[in-house]
Backbone as a printed PyTorch tensor [residue, N CA C, xyz], in Angstrom:
tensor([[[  6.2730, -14.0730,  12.5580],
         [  6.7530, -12.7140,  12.3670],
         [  8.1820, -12.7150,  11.8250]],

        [[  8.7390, -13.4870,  12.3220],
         [ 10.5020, -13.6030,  11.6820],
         [ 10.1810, -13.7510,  10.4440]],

        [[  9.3750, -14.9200,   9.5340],
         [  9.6260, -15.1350,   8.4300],
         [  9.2280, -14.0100,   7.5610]],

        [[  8.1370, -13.2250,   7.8460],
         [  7.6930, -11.6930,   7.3980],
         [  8.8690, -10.7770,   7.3980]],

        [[  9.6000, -10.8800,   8.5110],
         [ 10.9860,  -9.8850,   8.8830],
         [ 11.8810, -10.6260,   7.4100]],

        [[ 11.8410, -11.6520,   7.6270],
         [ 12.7000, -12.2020,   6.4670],
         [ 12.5250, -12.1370,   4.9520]],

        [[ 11.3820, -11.5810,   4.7340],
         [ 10.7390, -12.0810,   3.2740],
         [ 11.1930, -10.1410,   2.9160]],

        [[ 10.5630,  -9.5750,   3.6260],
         [ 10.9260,  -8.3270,   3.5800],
         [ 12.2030,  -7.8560,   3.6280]],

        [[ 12.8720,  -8.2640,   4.1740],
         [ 14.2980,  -7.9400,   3.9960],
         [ 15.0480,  -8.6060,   2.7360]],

        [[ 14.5070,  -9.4690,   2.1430],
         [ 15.3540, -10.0090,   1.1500],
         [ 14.6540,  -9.5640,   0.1260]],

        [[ 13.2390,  -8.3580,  -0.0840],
         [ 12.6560,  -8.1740,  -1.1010],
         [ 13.6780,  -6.8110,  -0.9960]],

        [[ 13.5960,  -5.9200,   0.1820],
         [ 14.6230,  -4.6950,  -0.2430],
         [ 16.0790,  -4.9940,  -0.4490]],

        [[ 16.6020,  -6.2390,   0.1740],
         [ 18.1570,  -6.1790,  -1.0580],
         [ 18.3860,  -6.4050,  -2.4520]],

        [[ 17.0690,  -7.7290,  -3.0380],
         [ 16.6370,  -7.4750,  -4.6260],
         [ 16.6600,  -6.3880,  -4.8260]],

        [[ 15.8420,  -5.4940,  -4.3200],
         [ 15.1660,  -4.1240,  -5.0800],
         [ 16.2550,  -3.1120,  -4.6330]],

        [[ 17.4410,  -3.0460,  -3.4980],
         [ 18.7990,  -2.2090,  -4.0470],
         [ 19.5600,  -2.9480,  -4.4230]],

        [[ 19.5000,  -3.9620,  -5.0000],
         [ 20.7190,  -3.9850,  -6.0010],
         [ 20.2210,  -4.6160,  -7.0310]],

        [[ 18.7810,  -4.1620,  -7.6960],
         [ 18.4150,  -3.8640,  -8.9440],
         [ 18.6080,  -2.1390,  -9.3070]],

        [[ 18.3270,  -1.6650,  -8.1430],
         [ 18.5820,   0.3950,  -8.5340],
         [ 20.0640,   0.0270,  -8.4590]],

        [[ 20.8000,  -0.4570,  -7.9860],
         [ 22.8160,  -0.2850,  -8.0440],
         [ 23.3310,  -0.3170,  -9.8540]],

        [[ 22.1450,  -1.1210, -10.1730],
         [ 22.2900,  -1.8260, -11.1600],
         [ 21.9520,  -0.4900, -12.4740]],

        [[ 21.3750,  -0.6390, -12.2930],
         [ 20.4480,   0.9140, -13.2150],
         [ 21.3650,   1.8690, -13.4900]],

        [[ 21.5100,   2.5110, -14.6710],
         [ 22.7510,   2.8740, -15.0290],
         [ 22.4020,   4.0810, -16.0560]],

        [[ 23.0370,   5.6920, -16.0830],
         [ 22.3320,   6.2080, -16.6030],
         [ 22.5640,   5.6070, -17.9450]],

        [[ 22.3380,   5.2450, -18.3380],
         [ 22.3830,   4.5770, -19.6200],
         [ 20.6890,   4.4910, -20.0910]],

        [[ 19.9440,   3.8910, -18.8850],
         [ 18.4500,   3.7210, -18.7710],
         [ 18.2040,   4.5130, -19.3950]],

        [[ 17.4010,   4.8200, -19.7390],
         [ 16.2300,   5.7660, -20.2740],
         [ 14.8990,   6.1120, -19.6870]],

        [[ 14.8720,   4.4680, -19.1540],
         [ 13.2240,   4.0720, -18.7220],
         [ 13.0810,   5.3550, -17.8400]],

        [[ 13.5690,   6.1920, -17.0900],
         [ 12.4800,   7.1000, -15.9150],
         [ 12.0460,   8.0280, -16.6130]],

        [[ 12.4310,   8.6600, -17.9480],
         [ 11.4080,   9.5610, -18.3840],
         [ 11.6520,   9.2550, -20.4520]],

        [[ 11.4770,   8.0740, -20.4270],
         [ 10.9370,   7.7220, -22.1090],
         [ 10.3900,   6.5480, -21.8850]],

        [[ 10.5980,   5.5040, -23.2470],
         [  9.7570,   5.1690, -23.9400],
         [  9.1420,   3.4890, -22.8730]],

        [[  9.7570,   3.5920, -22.2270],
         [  9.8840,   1.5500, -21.7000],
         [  8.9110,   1.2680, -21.1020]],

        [[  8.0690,   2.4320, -20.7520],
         [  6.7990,   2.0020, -20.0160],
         [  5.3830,   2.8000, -20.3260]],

        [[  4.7250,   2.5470, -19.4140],
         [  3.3130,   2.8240, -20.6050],
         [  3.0900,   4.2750, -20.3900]],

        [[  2.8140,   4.8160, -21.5790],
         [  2.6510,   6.1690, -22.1780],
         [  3.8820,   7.1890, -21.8910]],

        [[  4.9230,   6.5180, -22.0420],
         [  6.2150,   7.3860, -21.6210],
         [  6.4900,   7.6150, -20.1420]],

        [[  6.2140,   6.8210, -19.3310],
         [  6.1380,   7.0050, -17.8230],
         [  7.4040,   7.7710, -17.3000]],

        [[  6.4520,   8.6800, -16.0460],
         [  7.1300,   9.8930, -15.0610],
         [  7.6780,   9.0500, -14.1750]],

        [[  8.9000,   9.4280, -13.3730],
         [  9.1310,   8.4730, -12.3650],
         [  8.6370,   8.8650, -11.3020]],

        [[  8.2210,  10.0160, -11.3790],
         [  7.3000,  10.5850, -10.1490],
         [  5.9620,  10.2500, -10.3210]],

        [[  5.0740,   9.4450,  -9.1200],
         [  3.4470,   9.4110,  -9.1960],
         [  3.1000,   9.8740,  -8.2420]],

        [[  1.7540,  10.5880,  -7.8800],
         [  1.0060,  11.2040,  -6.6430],
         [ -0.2860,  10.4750,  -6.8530]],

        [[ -0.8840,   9.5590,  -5.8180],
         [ -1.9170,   9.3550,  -5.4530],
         [ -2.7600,   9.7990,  -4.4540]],

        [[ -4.0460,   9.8390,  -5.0530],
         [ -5.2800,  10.9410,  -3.8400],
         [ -6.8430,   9.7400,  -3.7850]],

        [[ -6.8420,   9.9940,  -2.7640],
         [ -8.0890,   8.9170,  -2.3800],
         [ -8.4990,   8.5090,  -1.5690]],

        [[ -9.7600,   7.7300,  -1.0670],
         [ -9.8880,   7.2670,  -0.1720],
         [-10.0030,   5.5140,   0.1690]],

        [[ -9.8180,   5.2970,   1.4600],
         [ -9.2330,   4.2870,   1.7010],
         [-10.6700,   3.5670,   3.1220]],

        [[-10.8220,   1.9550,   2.9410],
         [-11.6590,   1.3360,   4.2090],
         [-10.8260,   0.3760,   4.8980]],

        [[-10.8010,   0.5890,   6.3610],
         [ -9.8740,  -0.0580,   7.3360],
         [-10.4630,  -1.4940,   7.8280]],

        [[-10.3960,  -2.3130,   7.9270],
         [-10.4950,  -3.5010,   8.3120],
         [-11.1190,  -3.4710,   9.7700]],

        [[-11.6860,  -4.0450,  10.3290],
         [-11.8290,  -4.1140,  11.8280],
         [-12.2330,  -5.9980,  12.5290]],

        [[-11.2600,  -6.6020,  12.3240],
         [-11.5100,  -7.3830,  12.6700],
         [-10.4040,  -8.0530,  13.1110]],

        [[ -9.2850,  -7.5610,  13.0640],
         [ -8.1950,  -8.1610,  13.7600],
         [ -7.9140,  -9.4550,  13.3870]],

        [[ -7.8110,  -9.9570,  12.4680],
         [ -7.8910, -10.8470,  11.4430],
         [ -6.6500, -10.9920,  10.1460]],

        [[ -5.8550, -12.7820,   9.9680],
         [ -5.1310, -12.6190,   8.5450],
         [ -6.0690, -13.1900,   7.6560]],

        [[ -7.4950, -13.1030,   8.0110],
         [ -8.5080, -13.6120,   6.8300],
         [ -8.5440, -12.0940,   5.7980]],

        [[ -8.1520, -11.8440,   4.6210],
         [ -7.9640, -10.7440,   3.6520],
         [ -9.6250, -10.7200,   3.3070]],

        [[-10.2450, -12.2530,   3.1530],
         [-11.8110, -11.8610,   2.9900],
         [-12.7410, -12.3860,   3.7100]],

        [[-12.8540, -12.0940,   4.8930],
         [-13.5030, -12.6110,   6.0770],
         [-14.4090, -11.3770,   6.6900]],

        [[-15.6850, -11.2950,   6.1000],
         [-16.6080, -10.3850,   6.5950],
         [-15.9960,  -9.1380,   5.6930]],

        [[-16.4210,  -9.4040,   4.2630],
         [-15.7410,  -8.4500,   3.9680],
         [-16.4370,  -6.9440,   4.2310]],

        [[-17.7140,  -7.0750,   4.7040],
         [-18.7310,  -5.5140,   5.1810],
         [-18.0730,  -5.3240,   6.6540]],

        [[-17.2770,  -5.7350,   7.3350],
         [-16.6470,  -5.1780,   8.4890],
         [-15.8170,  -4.5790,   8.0880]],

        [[-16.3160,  -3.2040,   7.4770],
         [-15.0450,  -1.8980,   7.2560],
         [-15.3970,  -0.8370,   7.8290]],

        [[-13.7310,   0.2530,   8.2820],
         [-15.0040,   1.0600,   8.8020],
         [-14.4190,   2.4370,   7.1710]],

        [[-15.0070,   3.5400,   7.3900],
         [-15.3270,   4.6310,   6.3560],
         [-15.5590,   6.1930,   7.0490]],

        [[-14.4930,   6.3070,   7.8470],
         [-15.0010,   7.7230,   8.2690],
         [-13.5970,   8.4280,   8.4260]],

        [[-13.9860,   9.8540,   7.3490],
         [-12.3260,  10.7290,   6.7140],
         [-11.5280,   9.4520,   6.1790]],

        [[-11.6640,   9.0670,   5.1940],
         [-10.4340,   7.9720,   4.2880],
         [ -9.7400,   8.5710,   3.5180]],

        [[ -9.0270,   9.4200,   4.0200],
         [ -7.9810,  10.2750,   3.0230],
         [ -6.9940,   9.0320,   2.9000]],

        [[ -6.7760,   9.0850,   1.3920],
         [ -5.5390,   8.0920,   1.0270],
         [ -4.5560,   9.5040,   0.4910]],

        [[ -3.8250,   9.2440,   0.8160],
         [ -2.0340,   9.9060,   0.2220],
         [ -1.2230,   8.7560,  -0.4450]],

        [[ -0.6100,   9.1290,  -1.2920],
         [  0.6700,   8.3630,  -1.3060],
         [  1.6940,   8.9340,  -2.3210]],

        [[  2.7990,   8.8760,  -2.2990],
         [  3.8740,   9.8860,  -3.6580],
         [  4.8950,   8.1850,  -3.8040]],

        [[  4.8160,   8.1810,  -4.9260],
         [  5.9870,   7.0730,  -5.4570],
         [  6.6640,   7.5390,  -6.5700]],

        [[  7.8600,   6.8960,  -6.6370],
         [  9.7640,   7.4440,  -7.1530],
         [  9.4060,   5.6650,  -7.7080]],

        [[  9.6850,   5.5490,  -9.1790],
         [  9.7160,   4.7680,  -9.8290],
         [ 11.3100,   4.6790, -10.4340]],

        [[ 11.8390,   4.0160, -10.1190],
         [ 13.6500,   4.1510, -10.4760],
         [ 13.9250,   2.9650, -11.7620]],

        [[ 12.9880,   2.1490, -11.4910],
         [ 13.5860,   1.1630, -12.7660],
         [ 12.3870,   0.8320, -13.1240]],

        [[ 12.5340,  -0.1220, -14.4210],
         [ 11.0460,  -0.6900, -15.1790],
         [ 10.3850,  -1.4680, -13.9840]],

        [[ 11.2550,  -2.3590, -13.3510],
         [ 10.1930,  -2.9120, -12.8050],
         [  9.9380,  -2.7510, -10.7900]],

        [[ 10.9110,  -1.6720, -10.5020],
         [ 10.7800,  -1.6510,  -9.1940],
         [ 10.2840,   0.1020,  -8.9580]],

        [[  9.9350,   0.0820,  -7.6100],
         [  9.5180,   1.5020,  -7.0190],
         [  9.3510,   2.0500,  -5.9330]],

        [[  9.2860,   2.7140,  -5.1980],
         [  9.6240,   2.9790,  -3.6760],
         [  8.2590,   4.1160,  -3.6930]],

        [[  7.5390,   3.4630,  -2.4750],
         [  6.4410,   4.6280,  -2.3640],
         [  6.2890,   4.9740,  -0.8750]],

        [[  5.9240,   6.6310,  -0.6090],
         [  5.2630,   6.6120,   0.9850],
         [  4.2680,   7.0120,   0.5540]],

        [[  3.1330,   6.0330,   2.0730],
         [  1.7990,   6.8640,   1.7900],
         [  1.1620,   7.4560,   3.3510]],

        [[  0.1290,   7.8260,   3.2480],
         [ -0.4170,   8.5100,   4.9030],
         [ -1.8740,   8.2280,   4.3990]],

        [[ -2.0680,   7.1880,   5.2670],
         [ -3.9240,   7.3460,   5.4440],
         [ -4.4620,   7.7260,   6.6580]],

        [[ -5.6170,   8.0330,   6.7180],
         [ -6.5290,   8.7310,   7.7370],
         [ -7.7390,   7.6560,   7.5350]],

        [[ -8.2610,   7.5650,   8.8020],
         [ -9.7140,   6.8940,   8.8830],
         [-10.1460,   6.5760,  10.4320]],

        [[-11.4410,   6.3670,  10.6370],
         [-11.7220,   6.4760,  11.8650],
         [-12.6160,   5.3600,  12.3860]],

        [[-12.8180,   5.2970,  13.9600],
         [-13.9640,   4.2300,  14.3390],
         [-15.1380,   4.9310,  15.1190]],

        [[-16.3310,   4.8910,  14.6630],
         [-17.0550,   5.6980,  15.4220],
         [-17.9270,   4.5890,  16.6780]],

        [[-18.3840,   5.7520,  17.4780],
         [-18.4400,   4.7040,  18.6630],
         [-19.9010,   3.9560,  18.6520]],

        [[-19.9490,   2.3270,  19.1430],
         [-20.9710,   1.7360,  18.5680],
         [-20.7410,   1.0730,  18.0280]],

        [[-19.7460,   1.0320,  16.8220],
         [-19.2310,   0.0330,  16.1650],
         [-18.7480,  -0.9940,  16.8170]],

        [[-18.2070,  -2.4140,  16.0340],
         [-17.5270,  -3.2000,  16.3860],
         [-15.8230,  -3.1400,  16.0690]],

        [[-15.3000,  -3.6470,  17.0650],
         [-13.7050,  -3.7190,  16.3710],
         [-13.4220,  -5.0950,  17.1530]],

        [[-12.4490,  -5.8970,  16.5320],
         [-12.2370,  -7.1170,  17.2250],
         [-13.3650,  -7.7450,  17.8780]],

        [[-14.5200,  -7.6990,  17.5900],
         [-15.6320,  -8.3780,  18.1940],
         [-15.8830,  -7.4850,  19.8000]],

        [[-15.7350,  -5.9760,  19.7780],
         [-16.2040,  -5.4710,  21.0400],
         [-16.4590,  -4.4400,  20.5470]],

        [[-17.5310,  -3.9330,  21.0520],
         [-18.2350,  -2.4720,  20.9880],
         [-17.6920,  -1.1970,  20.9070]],

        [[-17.2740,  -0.1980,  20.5720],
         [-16.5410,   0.7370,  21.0640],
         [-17.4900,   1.7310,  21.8130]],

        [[-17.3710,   2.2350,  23.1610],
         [-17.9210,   2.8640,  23.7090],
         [-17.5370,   4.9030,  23.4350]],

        [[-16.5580,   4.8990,  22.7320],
         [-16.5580,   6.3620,  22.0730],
         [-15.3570,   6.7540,  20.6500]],

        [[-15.4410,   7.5450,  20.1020],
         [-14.9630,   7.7010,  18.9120],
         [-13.5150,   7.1630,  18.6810]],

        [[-12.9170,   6.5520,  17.9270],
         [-11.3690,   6.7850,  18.0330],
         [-11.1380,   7.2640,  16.3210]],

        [[ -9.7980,   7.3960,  16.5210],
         [ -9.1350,   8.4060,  15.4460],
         [ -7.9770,   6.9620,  14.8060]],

        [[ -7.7420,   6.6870,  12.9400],
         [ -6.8520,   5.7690,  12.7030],
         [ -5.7730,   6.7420,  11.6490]],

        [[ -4.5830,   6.5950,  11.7400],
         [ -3.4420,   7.2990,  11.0270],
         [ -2.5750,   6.1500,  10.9850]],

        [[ -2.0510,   6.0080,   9.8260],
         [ -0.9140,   4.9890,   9.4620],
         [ -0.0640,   5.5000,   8.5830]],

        [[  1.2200,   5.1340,   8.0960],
         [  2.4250,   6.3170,   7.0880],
         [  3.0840,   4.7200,   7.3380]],

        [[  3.4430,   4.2640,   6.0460],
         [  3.8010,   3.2930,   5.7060],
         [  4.7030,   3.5460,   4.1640]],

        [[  6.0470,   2.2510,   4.3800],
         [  6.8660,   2.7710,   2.8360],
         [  6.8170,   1.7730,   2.1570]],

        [[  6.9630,   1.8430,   0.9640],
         [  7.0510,   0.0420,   0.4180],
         [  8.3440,  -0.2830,  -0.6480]],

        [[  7.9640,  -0.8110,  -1.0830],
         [  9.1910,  -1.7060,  -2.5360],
         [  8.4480,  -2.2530,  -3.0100]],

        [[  8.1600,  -1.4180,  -3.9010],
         [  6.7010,  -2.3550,  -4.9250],
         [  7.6300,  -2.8830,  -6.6290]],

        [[  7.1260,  -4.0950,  -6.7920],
         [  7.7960,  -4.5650,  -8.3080],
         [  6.4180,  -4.6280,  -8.9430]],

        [[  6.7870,  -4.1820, -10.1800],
         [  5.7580,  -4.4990, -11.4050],
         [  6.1160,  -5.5930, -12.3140]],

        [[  5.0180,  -6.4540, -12.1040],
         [  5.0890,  -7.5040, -12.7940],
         [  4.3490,  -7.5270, -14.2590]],

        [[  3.2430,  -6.8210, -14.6730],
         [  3.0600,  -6.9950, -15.2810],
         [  3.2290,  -7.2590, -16.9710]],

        [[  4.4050,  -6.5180, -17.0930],
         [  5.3870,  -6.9450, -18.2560],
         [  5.7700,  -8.5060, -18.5240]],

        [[  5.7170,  -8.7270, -17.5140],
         [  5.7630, -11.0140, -17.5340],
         [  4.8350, -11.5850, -17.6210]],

        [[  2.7850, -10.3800, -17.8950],
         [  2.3070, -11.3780, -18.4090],
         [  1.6580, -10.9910, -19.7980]],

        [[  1.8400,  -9.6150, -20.2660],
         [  1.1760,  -8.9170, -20.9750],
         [  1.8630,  -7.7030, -21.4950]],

        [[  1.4400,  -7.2380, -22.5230],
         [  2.1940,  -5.8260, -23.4580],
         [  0.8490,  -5.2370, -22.9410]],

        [[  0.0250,  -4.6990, -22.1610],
         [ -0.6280,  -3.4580, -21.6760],
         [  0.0160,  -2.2490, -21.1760]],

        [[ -0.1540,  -1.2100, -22.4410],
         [  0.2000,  -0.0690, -21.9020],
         [ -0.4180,   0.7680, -20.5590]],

        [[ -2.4180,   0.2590, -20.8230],
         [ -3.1440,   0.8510, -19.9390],
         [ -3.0960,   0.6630, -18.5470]],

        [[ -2.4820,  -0.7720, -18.4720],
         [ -2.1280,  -1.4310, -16.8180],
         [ -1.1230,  -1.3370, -16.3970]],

        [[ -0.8520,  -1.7010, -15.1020],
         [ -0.0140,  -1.4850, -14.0460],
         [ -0.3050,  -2.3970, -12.8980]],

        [[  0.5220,  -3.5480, -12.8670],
         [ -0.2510,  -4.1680, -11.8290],
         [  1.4320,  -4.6760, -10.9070]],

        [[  1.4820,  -4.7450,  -9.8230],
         [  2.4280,  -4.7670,  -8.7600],
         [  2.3020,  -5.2110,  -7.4270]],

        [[  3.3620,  -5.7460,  -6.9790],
         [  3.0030,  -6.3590,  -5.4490],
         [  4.0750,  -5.8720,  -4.6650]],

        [[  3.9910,  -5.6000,  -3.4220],
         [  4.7310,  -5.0420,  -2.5280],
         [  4.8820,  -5.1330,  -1.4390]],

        [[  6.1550,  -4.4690,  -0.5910],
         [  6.4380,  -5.0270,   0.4960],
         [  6.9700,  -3.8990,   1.5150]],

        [[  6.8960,  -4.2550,   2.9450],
         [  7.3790,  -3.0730,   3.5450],
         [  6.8930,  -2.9520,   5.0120]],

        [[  7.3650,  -1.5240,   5.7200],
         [  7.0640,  -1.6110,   7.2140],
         [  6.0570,  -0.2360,   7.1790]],

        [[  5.3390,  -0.1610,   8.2360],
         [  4.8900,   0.8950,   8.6080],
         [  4.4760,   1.0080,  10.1680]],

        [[  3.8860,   1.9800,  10.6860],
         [  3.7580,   2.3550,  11.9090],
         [  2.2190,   3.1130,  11.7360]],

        [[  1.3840,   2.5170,  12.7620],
         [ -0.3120,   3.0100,  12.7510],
         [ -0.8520,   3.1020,  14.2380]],

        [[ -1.5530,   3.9840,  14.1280],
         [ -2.2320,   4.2990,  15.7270],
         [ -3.5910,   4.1380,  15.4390]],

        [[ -4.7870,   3.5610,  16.1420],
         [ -5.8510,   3.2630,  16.8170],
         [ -6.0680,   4.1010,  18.0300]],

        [[ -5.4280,   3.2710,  19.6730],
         [ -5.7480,   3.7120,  20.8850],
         [ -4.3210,   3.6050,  21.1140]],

        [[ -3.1270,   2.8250,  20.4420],
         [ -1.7210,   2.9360,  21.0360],
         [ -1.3280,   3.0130,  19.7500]],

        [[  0.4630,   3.4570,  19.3050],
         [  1.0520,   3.7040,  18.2180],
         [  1.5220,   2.1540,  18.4610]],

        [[  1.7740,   1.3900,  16.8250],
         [  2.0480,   0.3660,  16.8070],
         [  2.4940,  -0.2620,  15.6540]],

        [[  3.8270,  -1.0020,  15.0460],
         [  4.3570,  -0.8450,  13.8650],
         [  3.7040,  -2.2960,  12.7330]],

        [[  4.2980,  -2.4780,  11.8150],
         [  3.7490,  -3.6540,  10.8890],
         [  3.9020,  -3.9320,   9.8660]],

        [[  4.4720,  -5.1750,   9.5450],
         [  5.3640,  -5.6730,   8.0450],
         [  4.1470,  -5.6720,   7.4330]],

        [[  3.9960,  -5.5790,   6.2130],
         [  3.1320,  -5.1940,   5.0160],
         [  3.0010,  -5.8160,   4.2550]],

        [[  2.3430,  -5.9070,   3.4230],
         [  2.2240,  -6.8060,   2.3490],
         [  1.0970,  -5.8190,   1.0630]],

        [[  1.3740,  -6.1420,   0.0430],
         [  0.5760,  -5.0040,  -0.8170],
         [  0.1770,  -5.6130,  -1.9490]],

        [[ -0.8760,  -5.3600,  -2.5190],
         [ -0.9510,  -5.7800,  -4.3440],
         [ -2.2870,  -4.8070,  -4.4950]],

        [[ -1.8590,  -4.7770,  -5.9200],
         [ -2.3090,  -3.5240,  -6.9980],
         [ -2.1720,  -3.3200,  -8.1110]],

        [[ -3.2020,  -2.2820,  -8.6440],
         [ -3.0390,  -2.3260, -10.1490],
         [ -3.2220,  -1.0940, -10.4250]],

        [[ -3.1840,  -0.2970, -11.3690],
         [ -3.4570,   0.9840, -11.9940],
         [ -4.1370,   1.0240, -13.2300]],

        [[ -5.0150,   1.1200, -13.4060],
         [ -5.9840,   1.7600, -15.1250],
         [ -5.2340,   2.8330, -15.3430]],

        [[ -4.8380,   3.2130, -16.6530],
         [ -4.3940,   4.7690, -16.8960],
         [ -5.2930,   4.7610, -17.9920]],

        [[ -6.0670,   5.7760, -17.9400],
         [ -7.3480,   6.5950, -18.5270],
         [ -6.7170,   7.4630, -19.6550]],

        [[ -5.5620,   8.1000, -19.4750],
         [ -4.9640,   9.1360, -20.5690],
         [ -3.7970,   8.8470, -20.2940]],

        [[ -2.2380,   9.9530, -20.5300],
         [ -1.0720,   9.7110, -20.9470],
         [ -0.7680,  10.0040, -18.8750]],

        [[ -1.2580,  10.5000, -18.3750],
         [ -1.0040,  11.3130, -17.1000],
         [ -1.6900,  11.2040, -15.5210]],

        [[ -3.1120,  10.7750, -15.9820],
         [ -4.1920,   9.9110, -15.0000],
         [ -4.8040,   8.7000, -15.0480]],

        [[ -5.0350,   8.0540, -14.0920],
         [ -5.1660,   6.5150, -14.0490],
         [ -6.0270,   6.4300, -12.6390]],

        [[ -6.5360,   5.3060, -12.3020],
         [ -7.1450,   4.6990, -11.5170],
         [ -6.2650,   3.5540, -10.6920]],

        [[ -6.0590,   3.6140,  -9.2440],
         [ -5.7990,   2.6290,  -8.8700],
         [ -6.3990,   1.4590,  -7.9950]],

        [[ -6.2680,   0.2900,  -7.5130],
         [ -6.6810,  -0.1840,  -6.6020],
         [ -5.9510,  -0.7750,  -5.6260]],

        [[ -5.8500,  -0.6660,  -4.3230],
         [ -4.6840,  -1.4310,  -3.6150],
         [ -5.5220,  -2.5760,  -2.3530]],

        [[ -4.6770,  -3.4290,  -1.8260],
         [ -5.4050,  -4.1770,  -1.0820],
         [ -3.8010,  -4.2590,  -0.1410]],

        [[ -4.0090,  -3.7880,   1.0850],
         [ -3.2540,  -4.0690,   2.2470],
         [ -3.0610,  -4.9990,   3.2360]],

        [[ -2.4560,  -5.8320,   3.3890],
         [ -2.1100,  -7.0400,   4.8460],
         [ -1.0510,  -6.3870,   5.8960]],

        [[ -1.7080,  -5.7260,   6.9230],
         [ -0.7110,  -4.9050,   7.8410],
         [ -0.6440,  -5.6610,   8.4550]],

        [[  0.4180,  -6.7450,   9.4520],
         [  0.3830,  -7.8940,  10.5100],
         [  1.5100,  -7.0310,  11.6700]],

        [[  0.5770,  -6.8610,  12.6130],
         [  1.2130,  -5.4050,  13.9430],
         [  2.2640,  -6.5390,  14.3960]],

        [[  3.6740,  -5.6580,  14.9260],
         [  4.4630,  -6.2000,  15.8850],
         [  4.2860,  -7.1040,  17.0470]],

        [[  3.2190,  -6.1110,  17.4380],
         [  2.8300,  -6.8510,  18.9880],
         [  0.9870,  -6.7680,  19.0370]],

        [[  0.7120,  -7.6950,  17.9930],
         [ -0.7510,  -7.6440,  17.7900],
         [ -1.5220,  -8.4470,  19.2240]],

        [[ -0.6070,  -9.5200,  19.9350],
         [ -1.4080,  -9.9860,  20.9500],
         [ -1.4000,  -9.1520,  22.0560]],

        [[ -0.7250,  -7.9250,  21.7070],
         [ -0.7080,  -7.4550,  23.1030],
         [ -1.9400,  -6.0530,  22.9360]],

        [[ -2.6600,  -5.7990,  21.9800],
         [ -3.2700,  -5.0950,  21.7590],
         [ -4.7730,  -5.0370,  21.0220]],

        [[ -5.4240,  -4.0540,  21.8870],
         [ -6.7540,  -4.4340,  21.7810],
         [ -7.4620,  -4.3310,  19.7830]],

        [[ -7.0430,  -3.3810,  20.1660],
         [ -6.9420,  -2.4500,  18.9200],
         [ -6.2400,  -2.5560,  17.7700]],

        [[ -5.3090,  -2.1270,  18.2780],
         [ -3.7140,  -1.7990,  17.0460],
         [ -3.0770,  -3.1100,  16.7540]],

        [[ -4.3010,  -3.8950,  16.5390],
         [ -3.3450,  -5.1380,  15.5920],
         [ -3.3900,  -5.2140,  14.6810]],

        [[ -3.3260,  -6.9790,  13.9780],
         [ -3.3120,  -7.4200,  12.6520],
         [ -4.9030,  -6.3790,  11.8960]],

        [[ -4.7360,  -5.9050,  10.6680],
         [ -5.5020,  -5.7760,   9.9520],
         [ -5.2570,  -5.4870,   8.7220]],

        [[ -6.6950,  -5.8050,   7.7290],
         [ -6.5650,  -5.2960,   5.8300],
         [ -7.1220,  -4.1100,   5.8850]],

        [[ -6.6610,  -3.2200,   4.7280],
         [ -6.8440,  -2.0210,   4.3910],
         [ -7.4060,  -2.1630,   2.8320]],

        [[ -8.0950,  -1.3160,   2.0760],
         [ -8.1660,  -1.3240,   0.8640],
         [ -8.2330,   0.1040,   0.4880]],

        [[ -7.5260,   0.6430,  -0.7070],
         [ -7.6690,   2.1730,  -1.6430],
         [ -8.1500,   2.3800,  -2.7410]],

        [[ -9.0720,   3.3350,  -2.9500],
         [ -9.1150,   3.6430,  -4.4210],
         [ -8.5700,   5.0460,  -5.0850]],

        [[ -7.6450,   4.9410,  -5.2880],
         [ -7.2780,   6.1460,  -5.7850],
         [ -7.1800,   6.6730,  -7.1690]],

        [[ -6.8770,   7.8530,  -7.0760],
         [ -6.6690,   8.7160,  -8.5630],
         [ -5.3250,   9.0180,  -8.6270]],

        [[ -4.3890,   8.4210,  -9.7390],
         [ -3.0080,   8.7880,  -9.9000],
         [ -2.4330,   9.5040, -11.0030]],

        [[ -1.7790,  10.3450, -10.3420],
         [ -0.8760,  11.3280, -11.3100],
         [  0.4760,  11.6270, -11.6640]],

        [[  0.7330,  11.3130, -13.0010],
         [  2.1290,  11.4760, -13.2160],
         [  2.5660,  12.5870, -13.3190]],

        [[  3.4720,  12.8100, -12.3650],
         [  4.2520,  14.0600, -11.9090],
         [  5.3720,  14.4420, -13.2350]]])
């Protein structure tokens, strides 16, 4: 967990003092430097499948998801070409019967998580695609199961943009909980999104 505390903390002092750096001089938040004239404002809408296995295997049983209300949210502030700051709020649930951590659940529970990140786009280092967007990210958040419970992050993703304004995304989540041994529930787990994004 320290070295997670650590990796994360040295990805948000890169990423403020690449924005210190940024100068109105830029242009990039509303012309030409990125693909189709990019907004620095994005809104994503979608839905999202929660992991249930308490697990850092990312593909270990990958049909142990669960799918009930997957509202994905998320609004991201794009400040430079290659960095960006996003919050998001998902919703999803466990219905009872299911498995979680290898035990039964004997009645419904309710999942909410609101998580922030520091996402960099890399894809300019491997390709001139205007249509893509692909990025990895980092960050904390806080999620409830049966107890509220927090978790360094880990993120990667990409975006299709379909026209000058909407796009497709995909995200894949590594939430690793604070105090995952102490909880039945509210531990380590992957998340995945598909959303629809809009430049604001």
């Amino acid at each position: 967990m320290r070295k997670l505390v650590f990796l994360l903390s040295t990805v948000l002092l890169f990423s403020l003092t690449a924005q210190s750096q940024t100068t109105s001089d830029t242009k990039y938040d509303n012309q030409e430097d990125d693909s189709y004239g990019d907004a620095p404002w994005k809104l994503s809408v979608g839905v999202n499948a929660v992991g249930s296995l308490g697990t850092r295997q990312p593909f270990a049983q990958l049909g142990d998801f669960q799918f009930k209300q997957p509202l994905a949210l998320a609004i991201e502030h794009k400040w430079s070409k290659d960095f960006a700051l996003e919050q998001d709020i998902t919703l999803n649930g466990y219905e009872s019967e299911n498995r979680i951590d290898n035990a039964v659940l004997t009645e419904d529970y309710f999942y909410f998580s609101t998580n922030t990140y520091i996402k960099y786009y890399f894809d300019n280092l491997m390709f001139d695609a205007k249509w893509l967007d692909l990025y990895a990210g980092a960050g904390f958040g806080i999620f409830v199961v049966d107890e509220l419970n927090s978790s360094g992050n880990l993120a990667l993703g990409g975006t299709v943009w379909f026209s000058e304004k909407i796009g497709a995304r995909v995200q894949g989540v590594g939430k690793f909980a604070v105090n995952a041994d102490d909880r039945q529930f509210d531990n380590n787990h992957f998340q995945y999104m598909l959303q629809l994004v809009f430049k604001l």
